[in-house]
C-alpha positions in Angstrom: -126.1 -15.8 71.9 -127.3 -14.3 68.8 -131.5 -14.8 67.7 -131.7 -17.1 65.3 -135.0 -15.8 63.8 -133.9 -12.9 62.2 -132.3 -12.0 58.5 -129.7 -10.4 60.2 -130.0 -12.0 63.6 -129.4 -9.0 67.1 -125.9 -9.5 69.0 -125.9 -9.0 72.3 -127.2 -5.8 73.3 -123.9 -4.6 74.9 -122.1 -5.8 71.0 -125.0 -4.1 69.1 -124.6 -0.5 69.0 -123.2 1.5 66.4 -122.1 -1.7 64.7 -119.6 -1.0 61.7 -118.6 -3.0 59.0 -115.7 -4.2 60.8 -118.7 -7.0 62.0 -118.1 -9.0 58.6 -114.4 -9.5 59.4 -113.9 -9.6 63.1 -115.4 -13.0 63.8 -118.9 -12.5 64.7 -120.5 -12.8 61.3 -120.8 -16.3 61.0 -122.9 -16.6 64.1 -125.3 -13.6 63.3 -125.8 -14.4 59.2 -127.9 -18.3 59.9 -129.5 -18.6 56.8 -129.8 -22.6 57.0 -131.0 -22.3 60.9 -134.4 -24.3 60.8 -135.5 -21.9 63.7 -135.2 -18.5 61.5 -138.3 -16.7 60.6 -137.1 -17.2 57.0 -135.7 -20.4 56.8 -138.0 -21.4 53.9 -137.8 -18.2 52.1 -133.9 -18.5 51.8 -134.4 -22.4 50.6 -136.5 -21.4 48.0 -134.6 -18.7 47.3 -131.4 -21.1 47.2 -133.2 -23.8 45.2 -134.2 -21.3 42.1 -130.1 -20.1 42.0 -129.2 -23.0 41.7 -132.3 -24.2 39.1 -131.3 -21.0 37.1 -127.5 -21.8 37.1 -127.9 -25.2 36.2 -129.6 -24.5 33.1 -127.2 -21.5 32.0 -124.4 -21.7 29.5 -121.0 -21.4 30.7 -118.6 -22.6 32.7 -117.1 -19.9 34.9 -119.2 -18.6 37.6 -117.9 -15.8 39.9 -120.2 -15.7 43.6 -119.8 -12.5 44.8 -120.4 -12.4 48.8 -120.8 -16.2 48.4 -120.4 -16.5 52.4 -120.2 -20.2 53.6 -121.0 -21.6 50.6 -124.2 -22.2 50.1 -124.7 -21.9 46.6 -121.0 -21.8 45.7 -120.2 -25.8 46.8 -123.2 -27.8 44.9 -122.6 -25.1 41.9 -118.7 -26.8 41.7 -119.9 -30.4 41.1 -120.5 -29.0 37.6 -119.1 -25.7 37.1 -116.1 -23.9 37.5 -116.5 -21.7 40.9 -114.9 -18.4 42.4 -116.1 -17.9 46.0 -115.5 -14.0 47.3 -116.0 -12.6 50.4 -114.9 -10.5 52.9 -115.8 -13.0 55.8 -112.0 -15.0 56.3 -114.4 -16.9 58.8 -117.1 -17.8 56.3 -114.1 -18.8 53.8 -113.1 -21.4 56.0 -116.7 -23.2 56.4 -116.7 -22.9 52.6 -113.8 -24.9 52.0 -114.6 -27.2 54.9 -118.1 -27.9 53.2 -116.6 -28.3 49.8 -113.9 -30.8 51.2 -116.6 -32.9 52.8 -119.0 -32.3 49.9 -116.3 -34.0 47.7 -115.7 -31.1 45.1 -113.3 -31.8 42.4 -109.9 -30.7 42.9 -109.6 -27.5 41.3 -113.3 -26.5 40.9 -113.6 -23.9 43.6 -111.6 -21.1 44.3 -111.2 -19.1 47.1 -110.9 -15.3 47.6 -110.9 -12.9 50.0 -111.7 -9.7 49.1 -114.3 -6.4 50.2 -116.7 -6.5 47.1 -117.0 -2.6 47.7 -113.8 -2.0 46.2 -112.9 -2.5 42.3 -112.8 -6.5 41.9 -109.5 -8.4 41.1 -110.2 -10.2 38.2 -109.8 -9.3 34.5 -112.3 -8.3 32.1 -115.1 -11.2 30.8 -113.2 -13.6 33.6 -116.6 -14.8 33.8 -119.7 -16.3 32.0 -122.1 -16.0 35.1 -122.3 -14.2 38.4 -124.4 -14.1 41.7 -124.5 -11.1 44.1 -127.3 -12.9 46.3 -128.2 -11.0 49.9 -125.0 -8.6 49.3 -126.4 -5.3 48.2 -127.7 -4.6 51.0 -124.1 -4.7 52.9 -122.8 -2.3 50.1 -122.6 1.2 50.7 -122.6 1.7 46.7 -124.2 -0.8 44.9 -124.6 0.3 42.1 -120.2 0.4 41.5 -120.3 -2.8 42.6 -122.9 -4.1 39.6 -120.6 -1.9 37.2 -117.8 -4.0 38.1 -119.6 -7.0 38.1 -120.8 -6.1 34.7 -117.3 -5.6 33.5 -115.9 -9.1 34.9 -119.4 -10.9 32.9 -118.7 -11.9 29.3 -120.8 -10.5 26.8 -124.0 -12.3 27.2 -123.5 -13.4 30.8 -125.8 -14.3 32.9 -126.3 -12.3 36.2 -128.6 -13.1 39.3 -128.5 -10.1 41.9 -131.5 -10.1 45.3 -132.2 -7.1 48.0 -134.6 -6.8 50.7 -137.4 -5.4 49.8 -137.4 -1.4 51.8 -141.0 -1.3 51.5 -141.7 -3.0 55.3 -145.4 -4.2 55.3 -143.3 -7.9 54.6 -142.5 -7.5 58.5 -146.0 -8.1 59.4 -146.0 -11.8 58.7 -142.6 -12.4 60.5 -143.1 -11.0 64.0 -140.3 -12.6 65.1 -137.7 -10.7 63.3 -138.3 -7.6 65.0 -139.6 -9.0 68.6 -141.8 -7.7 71.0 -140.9 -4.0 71.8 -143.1 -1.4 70.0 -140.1 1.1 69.6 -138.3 -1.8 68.1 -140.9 -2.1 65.5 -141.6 1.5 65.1 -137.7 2.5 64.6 -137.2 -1.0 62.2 -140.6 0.1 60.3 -139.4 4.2 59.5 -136.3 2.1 58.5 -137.4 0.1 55.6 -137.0 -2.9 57.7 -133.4 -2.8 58.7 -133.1 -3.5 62.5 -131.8 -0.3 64.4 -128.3 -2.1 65.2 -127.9 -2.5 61.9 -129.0 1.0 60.2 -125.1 2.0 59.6 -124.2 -0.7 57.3 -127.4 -2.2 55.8 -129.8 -0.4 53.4 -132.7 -2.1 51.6 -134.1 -1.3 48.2 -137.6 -1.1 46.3 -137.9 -3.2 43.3 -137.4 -0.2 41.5 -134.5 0.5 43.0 -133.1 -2.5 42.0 -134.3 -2.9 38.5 -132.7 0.7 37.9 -129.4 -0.5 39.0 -129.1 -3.6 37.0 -130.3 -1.8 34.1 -128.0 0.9 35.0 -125.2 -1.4 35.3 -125.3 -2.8 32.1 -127.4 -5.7 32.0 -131.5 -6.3 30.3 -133.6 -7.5 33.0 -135.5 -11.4 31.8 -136.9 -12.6 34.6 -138.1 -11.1 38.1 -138.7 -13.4 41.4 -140.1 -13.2 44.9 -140.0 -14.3 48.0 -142.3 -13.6 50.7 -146.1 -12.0 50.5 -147.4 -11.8 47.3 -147.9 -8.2 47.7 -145.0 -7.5 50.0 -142.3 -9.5 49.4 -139.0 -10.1 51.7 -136.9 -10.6 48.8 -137.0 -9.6 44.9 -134.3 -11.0 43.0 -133.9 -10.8 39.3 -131.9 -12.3 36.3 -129.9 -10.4 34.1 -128.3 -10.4 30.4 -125.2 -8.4 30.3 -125.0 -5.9 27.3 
């Protein structure tokens, strides 16, 4: 079985090497992605994390949000109680938890939307389709963010409100969460020189400095308002910030 202490929690060591992006459709990335597991090493930092998407939302004007990478449904299901909700991701597998938690969260008819689609390629939907849009622990799956923002930018409406996160590549954060590397010193030494990325993972994940990811909002299109963190003070596992598209 999979760790369940872990961002991105080790398959079994015979499944783990060279892993490819073909992880996030076969099947297996439900069981590895346990953001909710009350075992995880960041359980708490992905409530909070949760709690102030959802706070943000909930205050924002417009109906139409677009979750980009939206997974299982974590954010996307309370969000349609009020709001009018596209779920993509590339997961078929997540896709179906989603719309089993919206049917036994009671979501309006209507309110949620499903798609399935790779959010590395150009996105299906029209120009200004939406009024708000999440991108939360996806850019680190993407192997160019950056395009993806652009297109995000393009399906935001003028003034559209955007909330995009990464994993901070700056690793001193691993030092209060021993468990997500484990006990091996290569392990540690090979995830450190990494930016924090466990070594199964190298191929397909890359993490970014808060620089990195306020120059590609910025770049993208939007005016940075708001920065937050999640983690050490001074070494935070996550940095998420809100955007204005412009």
């Amino acid at each position: 079985m999979p760790r369940s202490d872990s961002e991105l929690s080790s398959l079994p060591a015979a499944a783990s090497r060279q892993l490819a992006r073909e992880v996030f459709t076969d099947g297996r990335y439900p069981a590895v992605f346990q953001p909710d597991d009350p075992t995880s090493a960041f359980h708490s930092l992905y409530a909070a994390k949760r709690d102030d998407v959802l706070r943000i939302v909930e205050g924002a004007p417009g109906e139409r949000v677009l979750d980009l990478g939206g997974g299982r449904g974590r954010l996307a299901v309370p969000l349609a109680a009020s709001r009018r909700v596209t779920l993509a991701d590339i997961s078929p597998e997540m896709l179906d938890q989603a719309a089993s938690a919206a049917a036994g969260a009671g979501v309006p008819s209507g309110a949620l939307t499903l798609v399935e689609l790779d959010a590395s390629r150009p996105l299906p939907f029209a120009r200004a389709s939406f009024d708000i849009a999440l991108a939360i622990d996806l850019l680190v799956h993407l192997p160019d963010p950056e395009a993806t923002l652009r297109e995000v930018r393009r399906v935001l409406s003028e003034g559209g409100l955007v909330l995009v996160d990464t994993t901070n590549r700056h690793p001193q954060w691993m030092l209060r969460y021993p468990r997500y590397v484990g006990p091996h010193p290569r392990t540690w030494i090979r995830t450190w020189r990494a930016g924090g990325v466990l070594p199964e993972w190298r191929g397909i994940v890359t993490h970014h400095s808060r620089r990195e990811l306020h120059w590609m909002v910025a770049a993208a299109g939007f005016r940075i308002s708001a920065e937050h963190t999640y983690g050490p003070p001074l070494a935070p596992k996550w940095v998420m910030v809100e955007g204005e598209a412009v």
